[in-house]
N, C-alpha and C positions, 0 to 999 in steps of 0.2 A: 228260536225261543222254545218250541215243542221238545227237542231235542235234550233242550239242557232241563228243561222239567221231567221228563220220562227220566234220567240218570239220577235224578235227587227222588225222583219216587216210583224207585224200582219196585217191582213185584206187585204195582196198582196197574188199572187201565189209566191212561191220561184222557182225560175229553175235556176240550178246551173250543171256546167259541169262535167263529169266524163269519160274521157276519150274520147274516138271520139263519145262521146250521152254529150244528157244535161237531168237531169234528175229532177224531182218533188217527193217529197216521200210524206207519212201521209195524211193528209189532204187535201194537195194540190193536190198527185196524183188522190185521188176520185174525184175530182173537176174537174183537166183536163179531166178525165174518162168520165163523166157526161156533160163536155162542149163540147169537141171533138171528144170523142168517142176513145182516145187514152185506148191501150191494157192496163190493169193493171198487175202487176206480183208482186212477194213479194222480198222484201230486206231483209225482214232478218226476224226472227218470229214475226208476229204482225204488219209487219209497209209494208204498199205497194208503189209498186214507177208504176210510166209508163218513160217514155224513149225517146230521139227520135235523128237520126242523128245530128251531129254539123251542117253540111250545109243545114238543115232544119227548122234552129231558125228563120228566118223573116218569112217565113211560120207560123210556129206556133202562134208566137206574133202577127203577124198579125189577124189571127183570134181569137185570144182572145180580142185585142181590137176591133173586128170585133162584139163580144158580152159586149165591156164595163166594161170588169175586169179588176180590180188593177192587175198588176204584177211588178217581178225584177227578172233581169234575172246576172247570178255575174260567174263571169268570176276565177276558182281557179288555179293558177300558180304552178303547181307541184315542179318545179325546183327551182323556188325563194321564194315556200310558202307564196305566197299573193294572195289575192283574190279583186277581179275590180269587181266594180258594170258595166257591158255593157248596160244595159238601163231598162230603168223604166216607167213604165203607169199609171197614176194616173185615172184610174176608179171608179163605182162604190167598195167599198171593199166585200171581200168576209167574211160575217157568219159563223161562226163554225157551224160545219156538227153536225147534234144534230138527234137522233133513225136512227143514221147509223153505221153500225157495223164494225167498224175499225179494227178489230182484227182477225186473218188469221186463225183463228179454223175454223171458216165456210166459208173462203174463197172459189171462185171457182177457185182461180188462182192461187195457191200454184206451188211453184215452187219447185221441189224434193220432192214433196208428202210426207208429215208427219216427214220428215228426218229430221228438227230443235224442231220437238214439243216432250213435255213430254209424258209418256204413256197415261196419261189421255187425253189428249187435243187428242193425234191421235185416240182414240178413237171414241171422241165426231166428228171429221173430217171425220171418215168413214163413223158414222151412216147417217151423213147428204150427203155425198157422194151415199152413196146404196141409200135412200131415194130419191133425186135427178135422181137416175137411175131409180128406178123404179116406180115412176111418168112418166117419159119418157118412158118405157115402154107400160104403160097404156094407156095413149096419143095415143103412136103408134098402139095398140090393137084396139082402137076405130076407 
């Protein structure tokens, strides 16, 4: 569902609800990540979302048009399976995210640690994981 509304309303952030959060995934969430400083976490292998209470949404939107980005924010009705556009900002639009690495192999914010990837990707997930440690290490030695 997210997917096919991000494509019909390219160059906006999408935020769409999911239970008592409203949530951003893919492209959007690195965006919110990078605007607000909102945590990232993963959806599912490959695609990251950030998150944030239902009673927190004029907060949020407010600071996004506080920085002049396009958004829409859609309202999905579990029980009647509809979904309401709640509102919309016509900002600047947002670029596609281009030598950014969208893909949760080398995330740092894997959620269940390697538990969706193939053998190889958790692989390629740890080496960069120890790597990451032990740069931190070194850091701290100094």
């Amino acid at each position: 569902m997210l997917e096919y509304i991000q494509k019909e309303e390219e160059g906006k952030i999408v935020i769409v609800n999911c239970g008592h959060f409203y949530i951003a995934k893919g492209k959007d969430a690195i965006i919110l990540n990078e605007l607000l400083g909102l945590k990232l976490s993963c959806m599912e292998t490959e695609v990251c979302k950030v998150g944030f209470p239902k009673n927190s949404i004029e907060k949020y939107t407010k600071l996004i048009e506080e920085k002049e980005h396009s958004y829409i924010v859609y309202y999905y009705d579990t029980e009647a399976n509809e979904i309401t556009m709640l509102k919309e900002y016509k900002g600047r639009k947002i670029n596609e995210i281009k030598e950014k690495n969208l893909e949760c192999q080398i995330c740092k914010n894997k959620v269940g640690k390697y538990k969706k990837m193939d053998k190889y990707i958790q692989a390629v997930s740890k080496m960069y994981d120890n790597k990451e440690k032990n740069n931190k290490e070194k850091v701290e030695k100094i």
